[in-house]
Each structure stands twice: as C-alpha cells, then as structure tokens.
C-alpha positions in Angstrom: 22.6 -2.4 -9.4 26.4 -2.6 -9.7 28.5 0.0 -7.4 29.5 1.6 -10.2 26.4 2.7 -11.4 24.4 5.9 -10.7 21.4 5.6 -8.3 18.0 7.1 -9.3 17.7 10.4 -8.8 14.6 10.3 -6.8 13.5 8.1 -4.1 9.7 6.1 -4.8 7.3 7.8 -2.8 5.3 4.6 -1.7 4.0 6.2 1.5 1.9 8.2 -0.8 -1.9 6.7 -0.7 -2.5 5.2 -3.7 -5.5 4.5 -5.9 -8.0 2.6 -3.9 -8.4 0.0 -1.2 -10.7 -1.6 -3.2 -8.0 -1.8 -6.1 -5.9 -3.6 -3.6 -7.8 -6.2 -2.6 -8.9 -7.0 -6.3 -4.9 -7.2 -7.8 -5.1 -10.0 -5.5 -8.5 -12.0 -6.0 -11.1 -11.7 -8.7 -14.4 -9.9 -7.8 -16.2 -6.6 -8.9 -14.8 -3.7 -7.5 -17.4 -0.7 -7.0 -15.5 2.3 -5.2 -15.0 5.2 -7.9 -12.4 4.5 -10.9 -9.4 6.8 -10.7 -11.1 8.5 -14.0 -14.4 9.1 -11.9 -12.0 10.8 -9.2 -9.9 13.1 -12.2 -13.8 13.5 -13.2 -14.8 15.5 -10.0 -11.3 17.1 -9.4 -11.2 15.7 -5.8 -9.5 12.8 -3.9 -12.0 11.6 -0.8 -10.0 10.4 2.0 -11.6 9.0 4.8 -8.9 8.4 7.9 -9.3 6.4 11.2 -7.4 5.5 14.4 -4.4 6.8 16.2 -2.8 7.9 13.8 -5.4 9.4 11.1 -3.5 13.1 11.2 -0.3 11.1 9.8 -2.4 9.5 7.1 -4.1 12.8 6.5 -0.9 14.8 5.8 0.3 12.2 3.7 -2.9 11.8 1.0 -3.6 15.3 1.0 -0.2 15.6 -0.3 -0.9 12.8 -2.8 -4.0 14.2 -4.0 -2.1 17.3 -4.7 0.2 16.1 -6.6 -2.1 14.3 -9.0 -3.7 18.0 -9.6 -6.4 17.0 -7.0 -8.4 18.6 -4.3 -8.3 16.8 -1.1 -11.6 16.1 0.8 -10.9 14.6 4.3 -13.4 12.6 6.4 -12.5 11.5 9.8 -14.1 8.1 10.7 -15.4 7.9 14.0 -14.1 4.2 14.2 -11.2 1.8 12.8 -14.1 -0.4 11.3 -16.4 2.2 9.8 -13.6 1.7 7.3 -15.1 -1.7 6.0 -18.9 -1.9 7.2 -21.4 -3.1 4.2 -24.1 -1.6 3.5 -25.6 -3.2 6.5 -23.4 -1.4 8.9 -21.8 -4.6 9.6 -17.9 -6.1 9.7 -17.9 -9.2 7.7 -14.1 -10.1 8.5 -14.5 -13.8 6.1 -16.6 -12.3 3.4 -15.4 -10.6 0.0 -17.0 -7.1 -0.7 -16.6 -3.7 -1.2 -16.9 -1.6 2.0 -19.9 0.9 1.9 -18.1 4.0 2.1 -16.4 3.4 -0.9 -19.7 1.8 -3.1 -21.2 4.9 -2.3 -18.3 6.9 -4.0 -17.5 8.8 -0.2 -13.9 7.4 0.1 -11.6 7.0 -2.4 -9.0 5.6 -0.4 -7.6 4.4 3.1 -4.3 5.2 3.6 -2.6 2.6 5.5 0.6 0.9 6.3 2.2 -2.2 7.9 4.6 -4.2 9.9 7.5 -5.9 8.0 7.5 -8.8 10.1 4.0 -9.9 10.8 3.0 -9.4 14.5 1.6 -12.8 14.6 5.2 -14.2 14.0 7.1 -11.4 16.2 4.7 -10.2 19.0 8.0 -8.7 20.7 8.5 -6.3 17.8 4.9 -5.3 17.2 5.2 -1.6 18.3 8.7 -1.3 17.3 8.8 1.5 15.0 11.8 0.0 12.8 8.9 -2.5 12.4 6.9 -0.4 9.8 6.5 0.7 6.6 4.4 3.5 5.6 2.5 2.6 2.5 -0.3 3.3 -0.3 -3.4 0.4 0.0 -2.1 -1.3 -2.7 1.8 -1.7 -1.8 0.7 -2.4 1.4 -1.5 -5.6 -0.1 1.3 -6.6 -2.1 4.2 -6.3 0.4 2.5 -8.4 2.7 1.6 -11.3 0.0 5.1 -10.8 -0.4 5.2 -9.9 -4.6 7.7 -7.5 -4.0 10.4 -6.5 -1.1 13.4 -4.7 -0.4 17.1 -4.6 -0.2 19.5 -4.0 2.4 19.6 0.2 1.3 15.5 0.3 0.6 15.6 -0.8 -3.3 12.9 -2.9 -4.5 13.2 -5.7 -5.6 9.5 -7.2 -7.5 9.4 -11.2 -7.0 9.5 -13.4 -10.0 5.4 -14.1 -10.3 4.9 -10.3 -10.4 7.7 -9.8 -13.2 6.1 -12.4 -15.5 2.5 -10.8 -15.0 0.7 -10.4 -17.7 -1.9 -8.4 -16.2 -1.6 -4.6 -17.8 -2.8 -2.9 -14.4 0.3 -4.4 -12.7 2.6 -4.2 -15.1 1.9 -0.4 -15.3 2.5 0.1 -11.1 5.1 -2.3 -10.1 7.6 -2.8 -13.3 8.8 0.5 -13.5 9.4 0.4 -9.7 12.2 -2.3 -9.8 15.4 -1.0 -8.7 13.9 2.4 -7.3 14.7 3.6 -3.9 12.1 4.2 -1.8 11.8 7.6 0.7 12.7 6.4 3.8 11.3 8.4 7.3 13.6 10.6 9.2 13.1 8.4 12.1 12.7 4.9 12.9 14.1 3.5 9.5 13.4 0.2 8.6 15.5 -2.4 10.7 18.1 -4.0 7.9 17.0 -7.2 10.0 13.6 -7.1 10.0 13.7 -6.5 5.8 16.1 -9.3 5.3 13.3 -12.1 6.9 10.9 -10.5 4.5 13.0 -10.9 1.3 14.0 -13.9 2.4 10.7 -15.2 2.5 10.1 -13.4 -1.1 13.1 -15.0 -3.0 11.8 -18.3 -1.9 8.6 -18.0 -2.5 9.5 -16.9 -6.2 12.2 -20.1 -6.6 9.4 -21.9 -5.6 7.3 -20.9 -8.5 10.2 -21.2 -11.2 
C-alpha cells in the first residue's frame, strides 16, 4: 500500500481461535478430518474449547470472545495436560502419525487455541521466551505462518506468499485472500520484534520466488 493511501479501518483479529485444529492440519496435507464441521458447531449454538498449559486462561479469554462473536455460546474445558490435546482414541501421543485427536472425533473440542514463535526456537534458542518472539494466533494461521504461506510487514500487514495467491482451493481462497494487505491487532505489550518478522518474510519471499 502506497503512503498515500488510507489504511483499513480495522485491524485483523488473527488472535481470535479459528475454526478447528483439525482444519489446520488438513489445509496442509490430505486426510479425513473428523472433529465437528463449523455448520455442526452453528447446529448446536455452542463453540467447545478445550485449553491447556500455562497459559490456558489467555487462550480462554480469547475464544470465548470469538465464539461470541460468531453468535456462539462458549463451552470451556480445561485439559488436565498439554498432550490430552492430541491423544487417539487409545489415550496415546503418536508425535509421527496423521490423525485426528480424540477429543475432537468425539465432537468435545472444537478448537485449540494456540499461537507461536516467529523465529523458530530450534533456530534461535536465545529468543525462545522472548515475548517479541510471539504471535498470538487461531490454529489455522498459526499452521500457515509457520509453513511460511503468509507473513508480515514491517507495520503488521500481511502479506500471503505467491503459492497461496494462486490456490485454487475454495476453503483458502475464502480465509486468506481477503486478508492481504489487512493490519493485524497487535498486543499492548511485547509487540512483535520488526527484526524477528523481517527473517520470517524473508524466508517467505524466497520461498515463493522459488516456486515462480
């Protein structure tokens, strides 16, 4: 966007939860998804959130929000552990293996709201609890930001790579096109580190030039 033309008039939201974990992980690879359609969730009038780890009372705040702004009542369950979020229907963690976690085939949670680091961890353990590290975001942003389809500019635009612009898939189309060019809501505290966003577009840019 040129200087001298108006910004949007309101920032993205993409710390909302949004749609489904399981959503996320299928954008990405094929494979039946099982968790509740967002038309099943409309269907029952409420949004099952199931939270975990330090900072579940953050995520908590946040998708009840959400769910209220989609006309939806909230139901809140509190994991008792970070990886009751992904057991099968085993009970078990199968950290190599593709499926969808119990809690969600069994139409408990809806969603996991979750976020990120910018820079990986595994690339900058010095900055892995810096909180200009992070970005606060729904399942599915989260899953794409980190495959790095989209990224941001310098003031917290997005900016969608070029594989996710020539998508002909509907589902994305409908999330991430009309999201070019937005600004995103940014915290009150521990903004993102200009620094720390420029690596990450840098790698995104590249990665698209490499596909052209």
């Amino acid at each position: 966007m040129s200087a001298g033309e108006s910004p949007r008039t309101h920032p993205v939201n993409l710390r909302a939860p949004f749609l489904l974990a399981c959503v996320a992980a299928s954008l990405l690879a094929p494979g039946p998804c099982a968790a509740r359609s967002l038309e099943q969730i409309r269907a029952t009038g409420e949004l099952r959130i199931c939270v975990a780890g330090s900072s579940a009372a953050f995520y908590r705040r946040n998708a009840e929000i959400f769910a209220r702004e989609l006309g939806l009542r909230p139901q809140v369950t509190a994991l008792a552990a970070w990886d009751d979020q992904f057991r099968d229907a085993r009970g078990e963690v199968d950290r190599e293996a593709r499926y969808v976690p119990e809690a969600m085939a069994s139409g408990r949670c809806d969603l996991y709201p979750n976020d990120l680091h910018i820079v990986p961890w595994r690339e900058d353990k010095a900055n892995w609890l810096n909180p200009s590290n992070g970005l606060c975001l729904s399942a599915i942003h989260d899953k794409a930001f980190d495959n790095h389809m989209f990224s941001l500019t310098d003031d917290a635009r997005i900016v969608l790579s070029q594989p996710l612009k020539a998508s002909k898939d509907t589902f994305v189309r409908d999330i991430f096109w009309p999201a070019e060019d937005q600004l995103i809501e940014l915290p009150e505290r521990f903004a993102p580190d200009r620094t720390f966003i420029a690596r990450h577009r840098n790698i995104t840019l590249a990665q698209s030039n490499d596909v052209q």
